[in-house]
Structures are given as structure tokens and as C-alpha cells.
SEKE-101901 format. One line per field, with one value per residue (C-alpha): residue in one letter; y, z, x. Coordinates in Angstrom, 3 decimals. Example, Ala and Ser with C-alpha at 12.3 -4.5 7.8 and 13.67 -1.06 7.14 Angstrom:
<recs>
type <- (a/s)
c2 <- (-4.500/-1.060)
c3 <- (7.800/7.140)
c1 <- (12.300/13.670)
</recs>
This chain:
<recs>
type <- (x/x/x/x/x/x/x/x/x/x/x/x/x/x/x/x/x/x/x/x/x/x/x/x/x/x/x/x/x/x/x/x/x/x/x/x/x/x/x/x/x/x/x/x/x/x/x/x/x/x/x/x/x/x/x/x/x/x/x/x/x/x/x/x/x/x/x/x/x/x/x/x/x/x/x/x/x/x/x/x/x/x/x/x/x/x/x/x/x/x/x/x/x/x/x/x/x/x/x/x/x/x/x/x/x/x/x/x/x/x/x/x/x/x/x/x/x/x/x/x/x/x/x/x/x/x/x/x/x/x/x/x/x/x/x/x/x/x/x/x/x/x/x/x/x/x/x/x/x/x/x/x/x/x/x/x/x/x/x/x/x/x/x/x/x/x/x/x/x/x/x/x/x/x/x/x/x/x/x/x/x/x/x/x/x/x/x/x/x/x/x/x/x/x/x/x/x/x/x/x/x/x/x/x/x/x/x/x/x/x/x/x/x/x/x/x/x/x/x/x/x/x/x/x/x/x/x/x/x/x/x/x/x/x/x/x/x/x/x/x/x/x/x/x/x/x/x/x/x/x/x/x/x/x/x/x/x/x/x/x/x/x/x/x/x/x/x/x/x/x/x/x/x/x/x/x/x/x/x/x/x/x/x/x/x/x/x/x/x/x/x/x/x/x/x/x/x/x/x/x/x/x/x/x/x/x/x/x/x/x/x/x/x/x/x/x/x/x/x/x/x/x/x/x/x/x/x/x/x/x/x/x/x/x/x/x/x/x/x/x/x/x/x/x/x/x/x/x/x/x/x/x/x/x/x/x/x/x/x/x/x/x/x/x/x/x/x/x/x/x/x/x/x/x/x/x/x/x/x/x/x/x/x/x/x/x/x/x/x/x/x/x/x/x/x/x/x/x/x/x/x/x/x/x/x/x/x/x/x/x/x/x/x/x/x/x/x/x/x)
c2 <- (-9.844/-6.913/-9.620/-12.491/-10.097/-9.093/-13.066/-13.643/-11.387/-12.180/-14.839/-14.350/-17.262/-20.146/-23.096/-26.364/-27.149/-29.812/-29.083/-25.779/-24.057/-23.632/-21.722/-18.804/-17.122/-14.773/-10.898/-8.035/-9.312/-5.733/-7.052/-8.832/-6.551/-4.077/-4.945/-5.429/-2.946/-0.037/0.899/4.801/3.977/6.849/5.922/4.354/8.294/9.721/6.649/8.152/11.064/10.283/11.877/10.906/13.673/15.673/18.850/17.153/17.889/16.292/13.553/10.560/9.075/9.932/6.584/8.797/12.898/12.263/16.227/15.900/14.118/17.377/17.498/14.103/14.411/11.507/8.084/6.834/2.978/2.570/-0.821/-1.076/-3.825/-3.881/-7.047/-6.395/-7.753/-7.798/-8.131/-8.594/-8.687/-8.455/-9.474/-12.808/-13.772/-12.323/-13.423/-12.889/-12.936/-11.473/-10.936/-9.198/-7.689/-5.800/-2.464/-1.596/-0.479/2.627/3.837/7.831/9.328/12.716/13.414/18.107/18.884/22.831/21.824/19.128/16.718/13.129/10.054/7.507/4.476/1.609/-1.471/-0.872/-2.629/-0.916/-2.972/-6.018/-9.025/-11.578/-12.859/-16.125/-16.611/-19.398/-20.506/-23.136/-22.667/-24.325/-25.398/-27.222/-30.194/-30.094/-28.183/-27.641/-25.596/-22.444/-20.989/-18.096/-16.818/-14.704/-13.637/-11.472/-8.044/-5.592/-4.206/-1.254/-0.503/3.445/5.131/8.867/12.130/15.101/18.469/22.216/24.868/27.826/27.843/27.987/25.201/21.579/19.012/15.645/12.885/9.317/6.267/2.946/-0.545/-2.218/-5.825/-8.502/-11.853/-12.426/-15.881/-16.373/-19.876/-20.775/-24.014/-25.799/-28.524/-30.969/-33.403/-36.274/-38.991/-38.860/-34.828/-34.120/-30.634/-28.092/-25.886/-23.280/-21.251/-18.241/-16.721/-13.142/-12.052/-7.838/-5.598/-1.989/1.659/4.942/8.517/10.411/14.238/16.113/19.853/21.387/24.984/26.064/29.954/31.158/31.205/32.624/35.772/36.485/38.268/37.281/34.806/33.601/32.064/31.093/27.104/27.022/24.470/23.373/20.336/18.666/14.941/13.765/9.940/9.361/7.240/3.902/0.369/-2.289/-5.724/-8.694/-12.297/-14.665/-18.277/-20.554/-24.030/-25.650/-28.907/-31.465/-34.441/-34.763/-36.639/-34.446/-30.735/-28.263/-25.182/-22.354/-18.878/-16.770/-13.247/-11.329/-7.285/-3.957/-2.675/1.060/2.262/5.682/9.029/9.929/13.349/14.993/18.092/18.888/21.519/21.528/24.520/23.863/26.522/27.228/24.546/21.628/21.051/20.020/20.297/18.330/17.792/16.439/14.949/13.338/11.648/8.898/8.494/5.128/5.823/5.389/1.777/-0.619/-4.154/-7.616/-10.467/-9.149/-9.447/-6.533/-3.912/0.006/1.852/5.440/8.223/7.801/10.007/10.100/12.942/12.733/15.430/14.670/16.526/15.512/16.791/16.996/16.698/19.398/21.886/21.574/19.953/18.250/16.971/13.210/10.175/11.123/14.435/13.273/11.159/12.602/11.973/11.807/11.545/11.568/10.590/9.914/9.131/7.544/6.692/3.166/3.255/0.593/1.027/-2.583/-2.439/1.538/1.843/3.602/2.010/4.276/3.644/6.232/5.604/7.077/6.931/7.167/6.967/7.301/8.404/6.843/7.851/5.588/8.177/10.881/9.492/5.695/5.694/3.354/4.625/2.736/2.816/2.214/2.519/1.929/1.647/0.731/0.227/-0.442/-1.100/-4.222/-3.382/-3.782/-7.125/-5.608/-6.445/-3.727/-4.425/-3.295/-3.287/-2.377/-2.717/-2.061/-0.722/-0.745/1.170/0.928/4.101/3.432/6.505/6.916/9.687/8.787/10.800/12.453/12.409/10.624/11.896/10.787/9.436/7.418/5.746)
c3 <- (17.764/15.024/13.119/13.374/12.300/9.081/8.444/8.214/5.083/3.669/1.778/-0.228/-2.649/-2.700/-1.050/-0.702/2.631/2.901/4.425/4.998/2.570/-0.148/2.261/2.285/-0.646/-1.133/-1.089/0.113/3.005/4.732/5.283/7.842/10.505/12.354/11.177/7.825/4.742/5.142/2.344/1.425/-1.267/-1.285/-4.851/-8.363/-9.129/-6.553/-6.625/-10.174/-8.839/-6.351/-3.647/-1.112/-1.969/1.087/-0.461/-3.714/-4.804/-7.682/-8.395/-7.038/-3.316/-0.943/1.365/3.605/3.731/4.534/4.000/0.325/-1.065/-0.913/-4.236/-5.246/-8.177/-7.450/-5.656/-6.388/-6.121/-6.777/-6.773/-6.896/-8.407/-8.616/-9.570/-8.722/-10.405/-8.033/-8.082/-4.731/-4.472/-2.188/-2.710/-2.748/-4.612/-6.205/-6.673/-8.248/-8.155/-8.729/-7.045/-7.137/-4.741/-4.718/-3.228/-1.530/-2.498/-1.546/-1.606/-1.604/-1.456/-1.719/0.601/0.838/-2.227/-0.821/2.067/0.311/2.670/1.742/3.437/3.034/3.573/2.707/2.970/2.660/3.154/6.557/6.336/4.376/5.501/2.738/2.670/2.363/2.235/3.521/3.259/4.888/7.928/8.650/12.332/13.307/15.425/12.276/9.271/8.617/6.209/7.923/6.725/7.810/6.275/7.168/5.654/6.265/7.264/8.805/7.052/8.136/7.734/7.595/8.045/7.636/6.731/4.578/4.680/3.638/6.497/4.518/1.188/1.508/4.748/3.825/7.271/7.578/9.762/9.858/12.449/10.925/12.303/12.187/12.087/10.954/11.236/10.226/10.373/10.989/10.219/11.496/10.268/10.810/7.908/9.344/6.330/8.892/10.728/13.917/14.475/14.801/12.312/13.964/13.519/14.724/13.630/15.001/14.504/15.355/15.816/15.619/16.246/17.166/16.243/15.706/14.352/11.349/11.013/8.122/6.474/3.080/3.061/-0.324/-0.884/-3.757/-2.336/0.905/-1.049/-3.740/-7.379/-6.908/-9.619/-7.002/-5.042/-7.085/-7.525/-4.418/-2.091/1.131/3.736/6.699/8.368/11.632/12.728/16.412/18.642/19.064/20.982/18.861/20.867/20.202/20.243/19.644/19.345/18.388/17.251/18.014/16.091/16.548/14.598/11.491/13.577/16.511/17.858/20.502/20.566/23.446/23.669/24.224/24.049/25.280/25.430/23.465/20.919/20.752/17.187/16.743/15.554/11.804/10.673/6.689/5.020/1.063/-1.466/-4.471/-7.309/-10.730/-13.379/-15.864/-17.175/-17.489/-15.327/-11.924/-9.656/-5.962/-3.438/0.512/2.977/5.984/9.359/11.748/14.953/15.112/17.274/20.198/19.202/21.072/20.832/22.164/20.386/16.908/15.347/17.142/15.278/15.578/15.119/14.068/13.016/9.296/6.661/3.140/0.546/-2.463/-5.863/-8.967/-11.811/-13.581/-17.302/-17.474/-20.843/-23.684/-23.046/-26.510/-27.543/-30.971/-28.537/-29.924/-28.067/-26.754/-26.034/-23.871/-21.423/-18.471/-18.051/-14.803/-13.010/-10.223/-8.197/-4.313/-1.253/2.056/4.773/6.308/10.220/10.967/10.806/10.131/11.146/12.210/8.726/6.838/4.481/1.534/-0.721/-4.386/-7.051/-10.297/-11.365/-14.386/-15.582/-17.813/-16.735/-19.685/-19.439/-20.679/-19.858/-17.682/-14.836/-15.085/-15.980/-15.729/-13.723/-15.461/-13.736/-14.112/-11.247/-10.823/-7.384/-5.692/-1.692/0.138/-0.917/-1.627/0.572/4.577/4.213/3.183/0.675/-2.231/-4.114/-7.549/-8.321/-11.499/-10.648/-12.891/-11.650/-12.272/-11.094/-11.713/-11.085/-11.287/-10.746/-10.490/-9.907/-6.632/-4.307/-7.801/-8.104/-11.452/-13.456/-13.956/-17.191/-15.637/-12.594)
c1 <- (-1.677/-0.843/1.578/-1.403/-3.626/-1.000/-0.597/-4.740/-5.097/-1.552/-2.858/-5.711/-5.765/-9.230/-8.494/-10.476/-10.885/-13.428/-17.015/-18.847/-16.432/-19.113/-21.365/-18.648/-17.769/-15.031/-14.865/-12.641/-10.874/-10.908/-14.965/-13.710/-13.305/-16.049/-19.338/-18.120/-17.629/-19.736/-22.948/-22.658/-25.165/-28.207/-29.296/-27.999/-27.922/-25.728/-23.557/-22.865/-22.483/-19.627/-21.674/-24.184/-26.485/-26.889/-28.244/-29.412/-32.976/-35.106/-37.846/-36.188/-35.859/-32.602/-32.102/-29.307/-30.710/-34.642/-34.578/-33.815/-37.504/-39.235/-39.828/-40.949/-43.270/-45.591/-45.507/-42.144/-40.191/-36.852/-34.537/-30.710/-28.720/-24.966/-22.349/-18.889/-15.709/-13.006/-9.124/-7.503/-4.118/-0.988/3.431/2.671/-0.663/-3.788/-7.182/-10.254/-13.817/-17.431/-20.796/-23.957/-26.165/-29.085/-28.433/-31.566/-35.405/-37.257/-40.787/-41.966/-45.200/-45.719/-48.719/-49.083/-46.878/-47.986/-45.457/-43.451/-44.661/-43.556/-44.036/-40.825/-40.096/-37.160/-34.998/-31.404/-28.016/-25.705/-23.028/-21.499/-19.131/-18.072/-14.502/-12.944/-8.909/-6.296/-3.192/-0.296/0.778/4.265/3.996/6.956/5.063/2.387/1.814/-2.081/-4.077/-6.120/-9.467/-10.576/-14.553/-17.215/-20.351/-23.950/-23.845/-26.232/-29.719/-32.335/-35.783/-36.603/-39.516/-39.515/-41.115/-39.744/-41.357/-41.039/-42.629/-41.099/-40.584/-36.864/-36.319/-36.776/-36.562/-36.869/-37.256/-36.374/-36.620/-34.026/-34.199/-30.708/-30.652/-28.513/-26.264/-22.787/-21.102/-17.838/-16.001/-12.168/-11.007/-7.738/-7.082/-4.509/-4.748/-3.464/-5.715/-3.957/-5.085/-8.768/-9.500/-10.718/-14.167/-15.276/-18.152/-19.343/-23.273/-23.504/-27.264/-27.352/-30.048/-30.897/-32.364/-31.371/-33.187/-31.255/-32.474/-31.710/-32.333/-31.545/-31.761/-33.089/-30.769/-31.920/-35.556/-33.999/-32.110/-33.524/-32.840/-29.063/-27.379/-24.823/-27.817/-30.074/-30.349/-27.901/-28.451/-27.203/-27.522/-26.886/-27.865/-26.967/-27.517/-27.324/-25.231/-26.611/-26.609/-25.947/-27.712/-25.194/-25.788/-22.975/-23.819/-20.485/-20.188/-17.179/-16.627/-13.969/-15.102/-17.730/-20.159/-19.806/-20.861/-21.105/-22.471/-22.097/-23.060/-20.318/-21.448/-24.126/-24.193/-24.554/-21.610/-21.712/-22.114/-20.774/-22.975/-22.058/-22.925/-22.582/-22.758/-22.956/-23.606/-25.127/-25.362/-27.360/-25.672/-28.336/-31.007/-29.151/-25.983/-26.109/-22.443/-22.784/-20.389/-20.753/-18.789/-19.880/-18.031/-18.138/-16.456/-15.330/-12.392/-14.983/-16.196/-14.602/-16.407/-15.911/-15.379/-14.444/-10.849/-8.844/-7.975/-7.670/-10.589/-10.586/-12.719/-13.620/-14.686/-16.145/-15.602/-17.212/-17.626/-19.989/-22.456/-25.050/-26.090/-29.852/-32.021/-31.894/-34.515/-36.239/-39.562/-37.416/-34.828/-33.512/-32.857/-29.297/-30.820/-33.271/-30.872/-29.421/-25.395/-23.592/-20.012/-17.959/-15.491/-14.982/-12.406/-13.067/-10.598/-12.023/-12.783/-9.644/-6.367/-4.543/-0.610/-1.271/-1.388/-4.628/-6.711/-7.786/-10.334/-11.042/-13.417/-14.678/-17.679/-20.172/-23.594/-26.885/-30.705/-32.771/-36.358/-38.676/-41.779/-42.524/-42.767/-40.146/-36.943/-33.254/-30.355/-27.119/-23.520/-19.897/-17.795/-14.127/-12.242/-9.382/-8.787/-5.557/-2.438/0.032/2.806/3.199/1.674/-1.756/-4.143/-5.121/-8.517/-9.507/-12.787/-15.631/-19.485/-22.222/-25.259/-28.934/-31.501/-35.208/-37.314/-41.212/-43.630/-47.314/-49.509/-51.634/-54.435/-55.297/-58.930/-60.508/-62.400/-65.952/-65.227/-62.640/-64.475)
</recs>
């Protein structure tokens, strides 16, 4: 299985294989296995960061630590964009390709800004699956041409509240609904009348729930009058083991005119807890240093159905600042931006051929206000997973990212003027 497994992503180079190919588009092939590449994204300004912003306070919305929107100025939206040019490449072939994707939108409201309470709520990508590669495969009673493609991924819907009981404790609270489909299409290309092509496509229907809890302890409010502390924060999230329901519907196909479809899978995959911590120190009015890490044991999933592999426990480490505006009433235009970079690391939870997948990336990015209250979040970042030796597969990658920040003052009371 380990060497069929090897000879599936060996090839990654576009093929035209007749129907249903233009459904599937191509991607990293290391989507393919799990539930597809996993979304660290918290927000267009920690991505520039590098980090997930675990203990990262300010006036915009944290999709992963609910703990960290304590101090959300007024009702806030925010919307993610990225396209992605990648390179993937192994000994034998390369190929390239780009895409876009919108990276998730998120709504705050600060309700008690006494106790930093803040309703929030959003729609964000989990997971991603979009890969598309063949090849020739010289069988000795009859050579054919295999496909192998898969696309979809998983989504949640949060709901959460943030709030501060002391001055120096921020908590937070959040409920996600998972929920998704990813397709799956096998397809044998015999290029000869006398041998009926085969199809198979698999539709994988996923749903569940979990609660994420998180806390940001606020030091330099806790002790006082001490430079080490002050502007010194630190966090935590945990996201709890849950039940992943799984539906698998496949069509198996052994003509153009005819079908059958079956369901072959019915049950619960076990989605392992994650966990994070980070730190976060602003050094005098305008620079911001961040850094988190956070786990998940995927050694412990073990689901039916999906392209074997080894699991194992994963981990992301990521390390960033930010450069805020010049404190100055005559500041000009370049003055008034806020400049950000980063860089991060993350071990993926498979192992393909006992051999670790790696992934680092560098990162960059502009805040450019456009008033008080909206601003644009733009981002270069530059990665590279894998590698091209042991028969794997190493991707390079650049997306640009775009995020749109829209504030508005709410529950404040008009003047009579204004009614």
C-alpha cells in the first residue's frame, strides 16, 4: 500500500482524460489525504504576522482565540481573499497552477465595553481538498491512463462571546458547526474499445460540532509599575475532541450511458482536540512582537474509507511583529500605515513513506487606513511544503491577500439633532 500510495502523487502533470475532468481542478496533492489541507488562518493580519494570534489584542476580530476580541472598538466585519500561485514539483515532472479563495468573514459587536463583552460570530474555511494528477500506467495485459481528483473541504459557523471580569483576565467562548463535502473521482483511461473505462466517484457528506475556550491574561494590569510587564500578554485556546458524522455516497460507472450508485459508509470519524499557546509584548508605542504555537493530536484519528496513511500529532509554530502608525498629529501617508511580518513552520498530521512533511513560510504585509474606523489588510506570503526526493512532491507557493475591515459605531445613542 505505502509504494501505491508513493506512485499516486509521483506524477503530478494535467492530463485530459475525457468527462468529469473539468469539474476537478488541480492543487497540492498532499490535499488529498485526511480531510484535506488544514486553514490556520485567524485574520489577513496575523497571517502577516506568521502567527495565529493567541494572545494578540487590538480592534480587529480573532476567528481561532474567541478570548482575544476584548477590545473591539465598535461593530466590526471583516472578509479574506487570497489567490495562490503554485509550483508543484517532484524527480520526474513539475506543474503549475493558481487559485483563489475567499478565506473566511467575521462579524464583532462589542455589547459592555466596561467588561469587554463582545458578541462574535463567523464563516470560516476548516479544511481544504483540491488536487488533480495522472499519469501512464504500464500494465502488461493493458496500459491505461489513471486519474486520481478530489475537491471540497470542510467549513464552520461560530458563535461566541469574549469578555473581561477583571481588568487583567479576558475569556471567551465559542460553539463551531463543521460541515462539508469532498468528492473524490478515480478514473481508469484505457483508450481501447474492447475495455470498458472505469469511474468511480466518491461524495463524502461531513458534519459535526465542537466548543473552543480561550483566555488572554492581560500582565501588565496584573503587576503593575514594572516595564518587563507592562503591554505583556499571554494566551491559551483549547478545541475539544469531536465526532465527525460521515456519509459516503459512490458512483461507480462503467459505460457513458450507464450508473450505479451505493452507499458505502456510514459512521463517526474522530477528530482530534487541538490546543495553542502564544505571547505577545508591544515595546513602546509602535512595535508589536507575537509568537504562539498550538497542537493537534492526529496520531489518534484513524478513519475509514480515506487513502491510508500515517497519522501523527501535528504542530504549528509561528513568530511575527507588526509596526503601528507614527504617533504624531503631522504624520504622512507612509506614516500612517501599519507594516507587518513573519514567518512560520508546521509539521502536517501525515506522514507519507514514514517520512515528514514540512511546510515554512514568510510572510509580509500593509494596514492602510482609509478612516478611523475601515481599513485594507494587504499580504505577501511565500511557502514551501515537502520535498522532491523519496518519491514525494515539494510545493512552492506565493498568495496575495486581501482583507477588508469595515467598522461602525452601534448602540450609541443619537443625538436629537440627528433623529
Amino acid at each position: 500500500m505505502k509504494k501505491l500510495i508513493l506512485s499516486i502523487i509521483a506524477v503530478v502533470i494535467l492530463a485530459s482524460c475525457g468527462f468529469a475532468q473539468e469539474e476537478f481542478s488541480m492543487g497540492s496533492p498532499y490535499s488529498a489525504f485526511g480531510i484535506g489541507e488544514l486553514r490556520y488562518s485567524s485574520s489577513v493580519r496575523t497571517d502577516q504576522m506568521g502567527v495565529q494570534g493567541i494572545s494578540l489584542f487590538g480592534n480587529y476580530i480573532n476567528a481561532l482565540n474567541p478570548a482575544a476580541n476584548t477590545y473591539l472598538k465598535n461593530a466590526y466585519f471583516s472578509l479574506g481573499m487570497k489567490v495562490q500561485f503554485l509550483k508543484s514539483e517532484n524527480e520526474l515532472s513539475k506543474t503549475s497552477v493558481s487559485n483563489a479563495n475567499v478565506t473566511g468573514f467575521n462579524f464583532g459587536v462589542p455589547m459592555w465595553d466596561r467588561y469587554g463583552l463582545t458578541l462574535i460570530m463567523g464563516f470560516n474555511p476548516y479544511s481544504l481538498t483540491q488536487y488533480k494528477f495522472s499519469g501512464n500506467v504500464n500494465d502488461p495485459e493493458q496500459p491505461y491512463v489513471a486519474t486520481f481528483a478530489g475537491m471540497g473541504g470542510l467549513s464552520r459557523l461560530n458563535f461566541g462571546l469574549a469578555g473581561r471580569p477583571v481588568d487583567f483576565i479576558n475569556l471567551g467562548f465559542e460553539y463551531n458547526y463543521a460541515f462539508g463535502n469532498i468528492k473524490n473521482l478515480t478514473f481508469f483511461n484505457f483508450n481501447n474499445q474492447n475495455n470498458t473505462n472505469t469511474y468511480i466517484r466518491s461524495e463524502n457528506d461531513l458534519k459535526g460540532s465542537y466548543v473552543k475556550g480561550g483566555i488572554v491574561l492581560d500582565l501588565g494590569k496584573l503587576i503593575k509599575n514594572n516595564s518587563v510587564f507592562e503591554n505583556l500578554t499571554i494566551g491559551g485556546f483549547y478545541q475539544n475532541k469531536f465526532n465527525l458524522n460521515s456519509t459516503i455516497d459512490e458512483i461507480y460507472q462503467t459505460s457513458l450511458s450507464n450508473s450505479d450508485t451505493a452507499n458505502v459508509f456510514k459512521g463517526d470519524w474522530s477528530v482530534p482536540e487541538a490546543y495553542g499557546f502564544g505571547i505577545t509584548k508591544q515595546i513602546g508605542k509602535q512595535l508589536i512582537v507575537s509568537s504562539d504555537i498550538s497542537f493537534q493530536k492526529w496520531s489518534s484519528f484513524k478513519p475509514e474509507t480515506l487513502i491510508p496513511v500515517e497519522y501523527t500529532d501535528n504542530f504549528r509554530y509561528g513568530a511575527g511583529f507588526e509596526v503601528l502608525p507614527a504617533v504624531k498629529k503631522d504624520r504622512n501617508w507612509l506614516e500612517s500605515m501599519t507594516y507587518r511580518a513573519g514567518f512560520s513552520y508546521d509539521k502536517e498530521y501525515f506522514k507519507i513513506g514514514g517520512e515528514d512533511i514540512n511546510h515554512y513560510s514568510v510572510s509580509f504585509g500593509v494596514g492602510i487606513p482609509i478612516n478611523n474606523e475601515n481599513g485594507i489588510d494587504i499580504g505577501l506570503e511565500m511557502g514551501t511544503r515537502g520535498k522532491k526526493e523519496s518519491g514525494l512532491v515539494k510545493d512552492n507557493y506565493i498568495k496575495v491577500s486581501l482583507g477588508l475591515n469595515f467598522g461602525e459605531f452601534w448602540f450609541i445613542r443619537p443625538k436629537d439633532d440627528d433623529r
